[in-house]
C-alpha positions as a printed NumPy array, in Angstrom:
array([[ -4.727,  -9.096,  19.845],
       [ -7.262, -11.978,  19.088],
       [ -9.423, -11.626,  16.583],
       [-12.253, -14.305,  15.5  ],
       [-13.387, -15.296,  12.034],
       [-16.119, -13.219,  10.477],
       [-18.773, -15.417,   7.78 ],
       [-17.544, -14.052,   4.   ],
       [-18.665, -10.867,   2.806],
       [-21.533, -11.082,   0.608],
       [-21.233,  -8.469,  -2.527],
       [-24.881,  -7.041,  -2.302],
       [-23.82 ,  -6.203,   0.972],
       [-21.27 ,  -3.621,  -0.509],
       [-23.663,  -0.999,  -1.348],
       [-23.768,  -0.122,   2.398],
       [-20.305,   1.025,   2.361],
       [-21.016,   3.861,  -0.625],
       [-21.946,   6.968,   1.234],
       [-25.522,   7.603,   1.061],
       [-27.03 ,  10.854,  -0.799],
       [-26.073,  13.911,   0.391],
       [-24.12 ,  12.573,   3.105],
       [-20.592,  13.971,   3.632],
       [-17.712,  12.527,   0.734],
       [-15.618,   9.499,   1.424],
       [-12.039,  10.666,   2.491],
       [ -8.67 ,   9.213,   0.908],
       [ -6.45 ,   8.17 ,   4.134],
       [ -3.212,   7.083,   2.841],
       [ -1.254,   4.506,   4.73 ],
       [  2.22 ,   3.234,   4.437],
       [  3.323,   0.277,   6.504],
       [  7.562,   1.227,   7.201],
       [  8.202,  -1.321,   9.475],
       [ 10.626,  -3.705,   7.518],
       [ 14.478,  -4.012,   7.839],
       [ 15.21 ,  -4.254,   4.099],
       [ 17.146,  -7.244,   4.899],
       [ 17.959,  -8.068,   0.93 ],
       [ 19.382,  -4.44 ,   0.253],
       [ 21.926,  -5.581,   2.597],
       [ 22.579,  -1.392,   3.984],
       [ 23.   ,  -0.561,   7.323],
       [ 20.052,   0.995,   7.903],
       [ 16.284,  -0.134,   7.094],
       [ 15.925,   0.572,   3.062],
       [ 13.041,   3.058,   3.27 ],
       [ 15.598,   5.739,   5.497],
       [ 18.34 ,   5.242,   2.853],
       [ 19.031,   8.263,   0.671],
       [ 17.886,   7.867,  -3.082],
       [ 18.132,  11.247,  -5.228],
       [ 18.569,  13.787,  -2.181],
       [ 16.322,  12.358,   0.357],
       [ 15.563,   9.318,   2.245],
       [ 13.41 ,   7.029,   0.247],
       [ 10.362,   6.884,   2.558],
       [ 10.354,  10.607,   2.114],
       [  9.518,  10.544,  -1.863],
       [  5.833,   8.517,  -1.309],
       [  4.834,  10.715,   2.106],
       [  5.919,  14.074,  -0.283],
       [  4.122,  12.981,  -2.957],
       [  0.803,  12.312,  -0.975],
       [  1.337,  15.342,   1.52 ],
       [  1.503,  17.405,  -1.886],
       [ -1.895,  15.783,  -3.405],
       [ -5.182,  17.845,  -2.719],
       [ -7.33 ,  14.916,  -2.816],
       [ -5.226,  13.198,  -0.303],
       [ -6.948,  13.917,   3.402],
       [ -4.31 ,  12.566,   5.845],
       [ -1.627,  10.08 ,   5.924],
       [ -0.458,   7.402,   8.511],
       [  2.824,   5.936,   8.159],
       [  2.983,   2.94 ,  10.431],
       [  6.599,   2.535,  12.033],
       [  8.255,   0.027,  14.627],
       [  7.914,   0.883,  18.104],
       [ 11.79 ,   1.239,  18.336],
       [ 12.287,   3.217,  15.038],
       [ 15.072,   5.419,  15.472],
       [ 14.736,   7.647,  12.185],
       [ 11.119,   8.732,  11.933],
       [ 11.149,  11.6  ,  14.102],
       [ 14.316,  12.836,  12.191],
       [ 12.263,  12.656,   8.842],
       [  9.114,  14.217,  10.172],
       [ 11.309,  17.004,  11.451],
       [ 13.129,  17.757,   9.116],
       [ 10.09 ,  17.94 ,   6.532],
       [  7.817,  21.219,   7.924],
       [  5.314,  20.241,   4.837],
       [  4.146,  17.426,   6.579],
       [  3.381,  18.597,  10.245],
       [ -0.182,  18.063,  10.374],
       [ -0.671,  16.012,   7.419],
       [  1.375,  12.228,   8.875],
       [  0.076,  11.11 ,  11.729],
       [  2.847,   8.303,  12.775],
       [  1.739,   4.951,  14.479],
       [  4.449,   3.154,  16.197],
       [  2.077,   0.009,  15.964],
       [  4.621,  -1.745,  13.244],
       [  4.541,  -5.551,  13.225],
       [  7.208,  -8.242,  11.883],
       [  5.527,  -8.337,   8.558],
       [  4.078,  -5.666,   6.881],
       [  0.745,  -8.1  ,   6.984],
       [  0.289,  -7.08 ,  10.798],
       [  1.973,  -3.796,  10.092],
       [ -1.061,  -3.143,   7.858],
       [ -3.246,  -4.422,   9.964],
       [ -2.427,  -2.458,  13.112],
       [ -2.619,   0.299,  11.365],
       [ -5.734,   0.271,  10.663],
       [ -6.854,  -1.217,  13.95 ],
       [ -5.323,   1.927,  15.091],
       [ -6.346,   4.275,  12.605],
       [-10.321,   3.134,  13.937],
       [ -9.839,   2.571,  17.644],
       [ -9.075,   6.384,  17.301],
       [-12.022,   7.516,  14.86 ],
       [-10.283,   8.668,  12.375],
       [-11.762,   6.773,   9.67 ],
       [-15.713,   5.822,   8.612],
       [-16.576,   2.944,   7.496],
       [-16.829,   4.164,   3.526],
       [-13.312,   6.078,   3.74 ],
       [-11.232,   5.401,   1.371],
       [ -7.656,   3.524,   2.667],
       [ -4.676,   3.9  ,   0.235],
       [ -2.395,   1.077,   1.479],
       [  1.358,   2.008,  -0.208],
       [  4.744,   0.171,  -0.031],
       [  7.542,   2.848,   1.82 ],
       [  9.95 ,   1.376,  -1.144],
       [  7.996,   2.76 ,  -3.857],
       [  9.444,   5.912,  -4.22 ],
       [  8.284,   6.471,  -7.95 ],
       [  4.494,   7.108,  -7.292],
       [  3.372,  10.627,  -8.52 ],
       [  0.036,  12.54 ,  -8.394],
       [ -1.065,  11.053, -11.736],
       [ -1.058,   7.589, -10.621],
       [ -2.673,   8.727,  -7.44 ],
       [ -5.78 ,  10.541, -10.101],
       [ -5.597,   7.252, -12.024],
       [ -6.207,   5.122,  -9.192],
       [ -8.888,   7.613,  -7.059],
       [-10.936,   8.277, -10.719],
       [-11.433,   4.694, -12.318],
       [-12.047,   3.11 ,  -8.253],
       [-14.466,   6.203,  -7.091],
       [-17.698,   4.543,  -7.644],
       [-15.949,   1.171,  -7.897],
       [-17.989,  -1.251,  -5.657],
       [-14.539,  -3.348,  -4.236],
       [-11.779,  -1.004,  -4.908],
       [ -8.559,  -2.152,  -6.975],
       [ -4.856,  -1.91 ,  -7.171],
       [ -2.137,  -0.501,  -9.392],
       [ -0.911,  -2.722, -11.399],
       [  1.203,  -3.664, -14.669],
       [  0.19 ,  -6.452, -17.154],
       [  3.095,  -8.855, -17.434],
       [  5.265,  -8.363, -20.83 ],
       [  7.992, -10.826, -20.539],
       [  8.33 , -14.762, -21.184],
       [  7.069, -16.515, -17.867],
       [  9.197, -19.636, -16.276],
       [  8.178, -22.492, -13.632],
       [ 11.745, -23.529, -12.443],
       [ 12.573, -26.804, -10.968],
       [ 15.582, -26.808,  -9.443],
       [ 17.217, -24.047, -11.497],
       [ 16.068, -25.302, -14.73 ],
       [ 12.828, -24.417, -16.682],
       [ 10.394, -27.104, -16.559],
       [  7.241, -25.06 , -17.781],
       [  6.09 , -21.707, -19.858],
       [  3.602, -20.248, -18.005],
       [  1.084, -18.515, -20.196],
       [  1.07 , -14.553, -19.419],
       [ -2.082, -13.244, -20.674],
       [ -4.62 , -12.453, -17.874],
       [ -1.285, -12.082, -15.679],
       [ -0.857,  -8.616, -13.788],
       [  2.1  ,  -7.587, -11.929],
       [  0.665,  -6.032,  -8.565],
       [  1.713,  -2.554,  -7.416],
       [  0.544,  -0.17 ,  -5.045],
       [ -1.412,   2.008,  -3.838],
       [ -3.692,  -0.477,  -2.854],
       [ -7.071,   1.449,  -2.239],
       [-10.518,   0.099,  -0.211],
       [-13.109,   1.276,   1.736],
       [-12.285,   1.191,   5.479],
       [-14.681,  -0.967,   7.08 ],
       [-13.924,  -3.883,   3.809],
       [-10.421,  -3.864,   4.51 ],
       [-10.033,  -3.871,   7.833],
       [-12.94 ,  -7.019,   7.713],
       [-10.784,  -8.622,   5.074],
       [ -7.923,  -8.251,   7.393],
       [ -9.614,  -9.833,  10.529],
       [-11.243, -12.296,   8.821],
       [ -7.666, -13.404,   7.915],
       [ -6.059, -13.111,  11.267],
       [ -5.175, -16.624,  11.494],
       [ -3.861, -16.732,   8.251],
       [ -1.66 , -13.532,   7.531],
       [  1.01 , -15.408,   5.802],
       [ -1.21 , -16.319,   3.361],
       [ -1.49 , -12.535,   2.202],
       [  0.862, -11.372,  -0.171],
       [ -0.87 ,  -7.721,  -0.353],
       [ -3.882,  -5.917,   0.417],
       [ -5.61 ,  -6.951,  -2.582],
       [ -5.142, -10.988,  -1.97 ],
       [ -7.078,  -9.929,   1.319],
       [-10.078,  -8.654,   0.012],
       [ -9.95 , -11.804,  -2.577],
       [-10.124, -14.108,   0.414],
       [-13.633, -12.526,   1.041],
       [-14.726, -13.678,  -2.312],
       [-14.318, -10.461,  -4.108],
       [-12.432,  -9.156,  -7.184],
       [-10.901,  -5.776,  -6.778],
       [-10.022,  -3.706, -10.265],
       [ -6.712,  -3.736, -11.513],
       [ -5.782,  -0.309, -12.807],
       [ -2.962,   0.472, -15.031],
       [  0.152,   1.507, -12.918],
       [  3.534,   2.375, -14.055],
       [  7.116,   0.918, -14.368],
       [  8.549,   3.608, -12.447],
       [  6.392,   2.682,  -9.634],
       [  8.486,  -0.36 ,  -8.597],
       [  9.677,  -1.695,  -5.399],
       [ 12.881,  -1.04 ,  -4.543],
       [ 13.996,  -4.564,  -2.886],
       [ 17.657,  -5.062,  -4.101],
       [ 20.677,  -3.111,  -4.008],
       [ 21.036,  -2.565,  -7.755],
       [ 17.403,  -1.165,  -7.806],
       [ 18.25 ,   2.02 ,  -6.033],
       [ 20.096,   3.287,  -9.185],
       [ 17.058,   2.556, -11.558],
       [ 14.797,   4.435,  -8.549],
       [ 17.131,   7.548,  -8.881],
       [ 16.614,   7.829, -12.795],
       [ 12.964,   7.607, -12.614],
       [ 13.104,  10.443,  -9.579],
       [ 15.463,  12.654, -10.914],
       [ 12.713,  13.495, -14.26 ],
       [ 13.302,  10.561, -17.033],
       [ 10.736,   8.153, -18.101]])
């Protein structure tokens, strides 16, 4: 697909994405790029299909949003060869009709993301002022009160925001495997996700970017390339990314009720 630049978004321009008065309420559309091989957890299997407290991992975040009332639909976006999706969707009755799978997956979960919701809008299936909830599969901690957190402080947010976790510990610059600089940590913000936008903005920030996808890091860095600040909104430490091997253990203790 070729895609060509598109002139920054201007904020005063934003207001056309609200939904106008008495016109029908902006949706929540979850999506969940699950494309990746979870090369660093070094399994057998790509990470998000490997069990963690009873399930598959990929299964805790589409549960959790299948389960939330304010949550319309979900998409999970999956590679075209994927050989363990239709085993979770059918083994899960709860979430016939609420996960529509895309087999649109990319090499990064940049293009994963943005397939998705090139997908998502060649079908209709999202306005322009919808609401897209943009979630890591190896996040299985997310629960229905970060999900309120997020939808109540970014409802009549202008941008949209992120979860997110102000950074605690001591900060290092390393060169070569020694510290050569503190780097000061106030004003610094660990990003999570959800990552949550209005339809139209993201998918502009996204092809507005096409020729530069490596230089996104999330959804949020995205919509900051279009000159705009989204909110950060206070996540969780449970809400992590699973990325390592040792992580899955920490991920079980968080799902299995402690805090």
């Amino acid at each position: 697909m070729n895609f060509q630049a598109t002139p920054p978004i201007q904020p005063a321009s934003l207001s056309s994405l609200k939904p106008a008065a008495g016109a029908r309420a902006a949706r929540h559309l979850a999506l969940i790029p699950a494309a990746g091989v979870g090369a660093r957890m070094e399994v057998q299997m790509p990470k998000q299909y490997m069990a963690l407290a009873g399930k598959p991992m990929l299964r805790h975040a589409l549960d959790t949003f299948a389960a939330h009332t304010r949550i319309d639909h979900i998409y999970i976006v999956v590679s075209a060869e994927d050989a363990y999706i239709d085993e979770i969707m059918a083994a899960a009755p709860a979430l016939q009709g609420r996960v529509t799978v895309l087999r649109a997956g990319g090499p990064t979960r940049q293009e994963s993301v943005r397939n998705g919701l090139l997908a998502i809008t060649a079908a209709q299936d999202a306005e322009a002022d919808d609401w897209i909830l943009v979630h890591d599969a190896a996040r299985p901690g997310l629960n229905a009160a970060l999900i309120d957190r997020l939808l109540d402080e970014l409802q009549d947010d202008p941008v949209g925001g992120l979860l997110a976790l102000p950074l605690v510990d001591t900060i290092k610059r390393s060169n070569q495997g020694r510290s050569q600089l503190t780097v000061p940590r106030a004003d610094l913000w660990a990003a999570q996700t959800p990552q949550m936008f209005r339809s139209a903005l993201l998918l502009r920030a996204f092809t507005q970017a096409a020729a530069q996808l490596d230089a996104i890091t999330d959804d949020a860095s995205a919509i900051e390339m279009l000159g705009l600040q989204p909110k950060l909104v206070a996540g969780s430490p449970r809400n992590f990314k699973v990325t390592l091997a040792h992580d899955a253990a920490l991920a079980e203790f968080f799902l299995k009720g402690n805090e």
